[in-house]
N, C-alpha and C positions, 0 to 999 in steps of 0.2 A: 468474454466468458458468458457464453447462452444459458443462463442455469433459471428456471423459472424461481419467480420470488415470491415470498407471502408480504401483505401489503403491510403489516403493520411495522409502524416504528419504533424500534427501540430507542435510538437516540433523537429527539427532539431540542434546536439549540434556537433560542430565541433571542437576538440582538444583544447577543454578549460581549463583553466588556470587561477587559480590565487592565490597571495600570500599574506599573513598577510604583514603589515608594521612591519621593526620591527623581521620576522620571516625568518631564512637562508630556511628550508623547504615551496615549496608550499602547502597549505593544497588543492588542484586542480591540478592535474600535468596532461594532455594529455586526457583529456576524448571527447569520441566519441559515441552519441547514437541517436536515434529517437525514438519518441514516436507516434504512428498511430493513430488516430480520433478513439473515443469509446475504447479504448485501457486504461486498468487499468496498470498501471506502477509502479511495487514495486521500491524503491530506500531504500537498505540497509546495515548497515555495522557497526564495533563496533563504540567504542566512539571515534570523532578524524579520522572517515577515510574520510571527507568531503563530505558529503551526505545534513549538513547542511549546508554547504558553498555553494554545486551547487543547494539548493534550493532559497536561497538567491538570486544567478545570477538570476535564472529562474521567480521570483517572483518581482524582483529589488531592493530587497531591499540593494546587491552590485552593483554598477552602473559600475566599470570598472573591466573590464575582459582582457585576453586573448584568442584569437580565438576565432571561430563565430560561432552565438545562433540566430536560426531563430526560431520566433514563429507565427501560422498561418499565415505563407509565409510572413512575413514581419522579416528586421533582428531586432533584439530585441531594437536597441540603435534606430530604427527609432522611434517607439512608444513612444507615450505623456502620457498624463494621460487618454485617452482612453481605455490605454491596462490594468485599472482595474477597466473596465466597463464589462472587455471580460473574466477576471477569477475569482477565487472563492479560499481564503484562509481562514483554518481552523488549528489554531497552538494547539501545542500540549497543553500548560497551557490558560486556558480560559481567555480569559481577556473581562470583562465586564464591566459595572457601577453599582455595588453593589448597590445603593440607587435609582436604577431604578428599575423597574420591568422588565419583558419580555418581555411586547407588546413595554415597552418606548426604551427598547435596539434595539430591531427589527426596529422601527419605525425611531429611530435613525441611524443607519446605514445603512437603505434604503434613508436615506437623502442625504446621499452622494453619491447616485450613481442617474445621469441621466437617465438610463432608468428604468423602473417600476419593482416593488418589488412583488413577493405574499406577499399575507394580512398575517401581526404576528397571525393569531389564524388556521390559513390555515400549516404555518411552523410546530406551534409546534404542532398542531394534529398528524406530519406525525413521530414526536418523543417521542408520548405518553404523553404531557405536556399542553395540550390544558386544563386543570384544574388551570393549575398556570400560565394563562394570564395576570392577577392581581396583582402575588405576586410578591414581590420584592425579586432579584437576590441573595442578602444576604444571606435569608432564602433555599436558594438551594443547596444541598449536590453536590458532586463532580462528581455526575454520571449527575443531574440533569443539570451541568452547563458548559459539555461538551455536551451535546446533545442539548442544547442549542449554544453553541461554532459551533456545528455541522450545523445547519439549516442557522446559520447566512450566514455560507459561500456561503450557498445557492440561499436565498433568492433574488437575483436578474437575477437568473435563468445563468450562464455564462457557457459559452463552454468549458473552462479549470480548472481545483478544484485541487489544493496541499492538500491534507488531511494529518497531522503529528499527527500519534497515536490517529486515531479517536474511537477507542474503549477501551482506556486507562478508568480505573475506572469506566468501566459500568460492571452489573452484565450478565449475558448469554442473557437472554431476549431480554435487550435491546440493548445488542451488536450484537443481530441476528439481530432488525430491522435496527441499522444501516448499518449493511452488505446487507442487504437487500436492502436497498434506495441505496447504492454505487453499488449494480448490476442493479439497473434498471435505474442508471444514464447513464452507460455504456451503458447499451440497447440501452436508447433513441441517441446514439450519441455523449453523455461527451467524455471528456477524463480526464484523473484522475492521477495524483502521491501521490502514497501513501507511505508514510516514517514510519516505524512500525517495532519493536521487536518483534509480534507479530506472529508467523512463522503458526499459522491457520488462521490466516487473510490472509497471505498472498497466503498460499495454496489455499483460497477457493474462492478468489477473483482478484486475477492478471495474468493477460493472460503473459507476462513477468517480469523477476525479476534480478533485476542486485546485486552486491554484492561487494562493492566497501572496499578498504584497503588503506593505504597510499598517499591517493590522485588517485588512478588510481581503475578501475572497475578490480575486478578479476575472474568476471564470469557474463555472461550476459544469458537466457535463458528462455524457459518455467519453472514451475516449477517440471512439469513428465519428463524434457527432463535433469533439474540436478538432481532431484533423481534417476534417472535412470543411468545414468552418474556415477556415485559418489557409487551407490549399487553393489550388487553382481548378479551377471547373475543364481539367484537361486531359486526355489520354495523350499516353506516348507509346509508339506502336514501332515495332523494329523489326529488320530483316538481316538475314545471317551473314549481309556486307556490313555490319555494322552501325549502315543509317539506321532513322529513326525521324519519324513523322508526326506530329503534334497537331491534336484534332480536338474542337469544342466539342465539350460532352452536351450541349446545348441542339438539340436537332441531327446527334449522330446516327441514327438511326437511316437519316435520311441525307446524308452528307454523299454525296456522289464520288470524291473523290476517296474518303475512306473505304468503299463498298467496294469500288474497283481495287483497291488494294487489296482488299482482304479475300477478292475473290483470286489474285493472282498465286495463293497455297505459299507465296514465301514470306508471310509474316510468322513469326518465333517468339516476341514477347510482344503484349498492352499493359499496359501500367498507367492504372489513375495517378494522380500528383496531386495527391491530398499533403500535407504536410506531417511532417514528422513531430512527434509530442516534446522532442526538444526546442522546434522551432516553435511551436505554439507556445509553449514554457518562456521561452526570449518574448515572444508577440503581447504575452499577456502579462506579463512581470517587470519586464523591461529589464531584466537579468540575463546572465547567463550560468551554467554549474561554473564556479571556481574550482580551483585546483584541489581541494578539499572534497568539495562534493561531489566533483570527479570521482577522485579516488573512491570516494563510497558505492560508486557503481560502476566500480572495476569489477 
C-alpha cells in the first residue's frame, strides 16, 4: 500500500517484557518496535508466540510490564482513562448486547466515550448494514455482527485502531469493503494494528509486518522486502505450449538466451519467484497456520 507517511511515532515499544504468574517462560521476552502515524502494522505469529499478550500491554488491558511503551509521546503508564478516548478496539469475537439492536449498541457505547460519536445509521451505511438499524443483534449472522464489531471500534473517530481478524467470517465483498475503510483510514492519518492469519490481508494492506515466535519478533519488514528475502533470485517466463523457462535475475539484462526468447513475440507470462508470505511465515517461525488459524483466513 503506497500511501506517503508522516515520520513521527506514535507507538514506541522498548525491550518489553512480560511474564504469566505462575509461568517459568515469558510469553514477551525483549521486543523492540515502532509503529509511524498512518502506518498499518501487521503483528503475527502461530498460536502462543505472544502477539496477544503485546496487544494487551498496548491496549492495557496488562497494566504491568517490563520495559517502556510510549504512545503518542506520552509513556503508556502515564495515561488515565483518557487514553481510550484516543484509540479504537475491535476484537476478534464480537461481543455485543444480543437483545439490543444496532443503533441501541452503537448508541450505547458511544456513551461511554466523552468526545462525540458518528450517528449509528452513518457507521453502519459505511458497512453495508444501514437496513438493520432496527434489528436486533441476535438476528444477525457472523459476518453481520463483525462488521458491526468493525464500525463500533470506530465510531468515536480515534487516532489509533487494534483491529484482531477484522475480516474473519465475512464473505469477499464485504471483506473488500472492510479493507477498504482500513485503507482510507491510513490515508486520512490512523494508525492501525492489525492481528490476522489472514496473509492477503495482510499483503494488501500493511506497509509493515512483523512475525513474532517465542516471545521475541523473528522478522520484522515490508512485505516485498520478505518475500523477496525469503524467494529465489529467479524469473519464470512461459509460452502458450505451456513450457516455461527459468532465468537468473542476476545479469538478465544481458542473458543471451532470455533475449532471444523474448525477441521470438511467443512469451505470454514472467513471473519473479519471490516467495509467498505463507512461506516466509513457515521460514521464520518454524510454524505453519493450524487448522484453527486456517479457518480464520477463510
Amino acid at each position: 500500500m503506497a500511501v506517503a507517511k508522516i515520520a513521527d511515532d506514535i507507538i514506541s515499544v522498548t525491550d518489553l517484557n512480560y511474564r504469566y504468574a505462575g509461568q517459568a517462560r515469558p510469553a514477551v521476552a525483549g521486543v523492540n518496535f515502532a509503529v509511524r502515524r498512518g502506518e498499518v502494522f501487521g503483528l503475527l505469529g502461530p498460536s502462543g508466540a505472544g502477539k496477544s499478550t503485546t496487544q494487551k500491554v498496548l491496549t492495557r488491558q496488562q497494566r504491568s510490564f517490563g520495559g517502556q511503551v510510549t504512545i503518542m509521546g506520552k509513556p503508556l503508564g502515564a495515561w488515565g482513562s483518557d487514553y481510550f478516548e484516543r484509540i479504537g478496539v475491535g476484537f476478534e469475537l464480537p461481543n455485543h448486547y444480543l437483545k439490543f439492536t444496532a443503533r441501541e449498541n452503537l448508541t450505547f457505547f458511544a456513551s461511554l466515550y466523552a468526545r462525540p460519536s458518528r450517528p449509528p445509521a452513518d457507521m453502519l451505511a459505511l458497512v453495508g448494514l444501514e437496513a438493520y438499524l432496527d434489528k436486533k443483534v441476535e438476528t444477525f449472522s457472523k459476518g453481520m455482527r463483525m462488521r458491526l464489531n468493525f464500525v463500533r471500534a470506530l465510531q468515536h473517530d480515534p487516532e489509533l485502531i487494534f483491529l484482531d481478524e477484522p475480516t474473519a467470517g465475512l464473505d469477499p465483498v464485504n471483506a473488500g469493503i472492510v479493507k477498504s475503510l482500513i485503507a482510507d483510514l491510513a490515508r486520512a492519518g490512523k494508525t492501525i494494528v492489525l492481528t490476522t492469519h489472514n496473509m492477503n490481508d495482510v499483503d494488501q494492506l500493511c506497509d509493515r509486518i512483523s512475525f513474532m515466535v517465542d516471545g521475541r519478533f523473528a522478522a520484522l519488514d515490508t512485505p516485498d522486502a520478505l518475500k523477496s528475502a525469503h524467494g529465489r533470485r529467479i524469473v519464470r517466463v512461459g509460452t502458450p505450449d505451456g513450457t516455461a523457462q527459468d532465468f537468473s535475475l542476476d545479469g538478465l539484462g544481458d542473458n543471451a538466451e532470455f533475449l532471444a526468447l523474448l525477441r521470438t513475440g511467443r512469451v505470454d507470462r514472467i513471473h519473479s519467484q519471490e516467495a509467498s508470505l505463507d512461506q516466509v511465515f513457515t521460514n521464520v517461525t518454524g510454524h505453519r497456520l493450524d487448522a484453527a488459524e486456517a479457518g480464520a483466513a477463510a
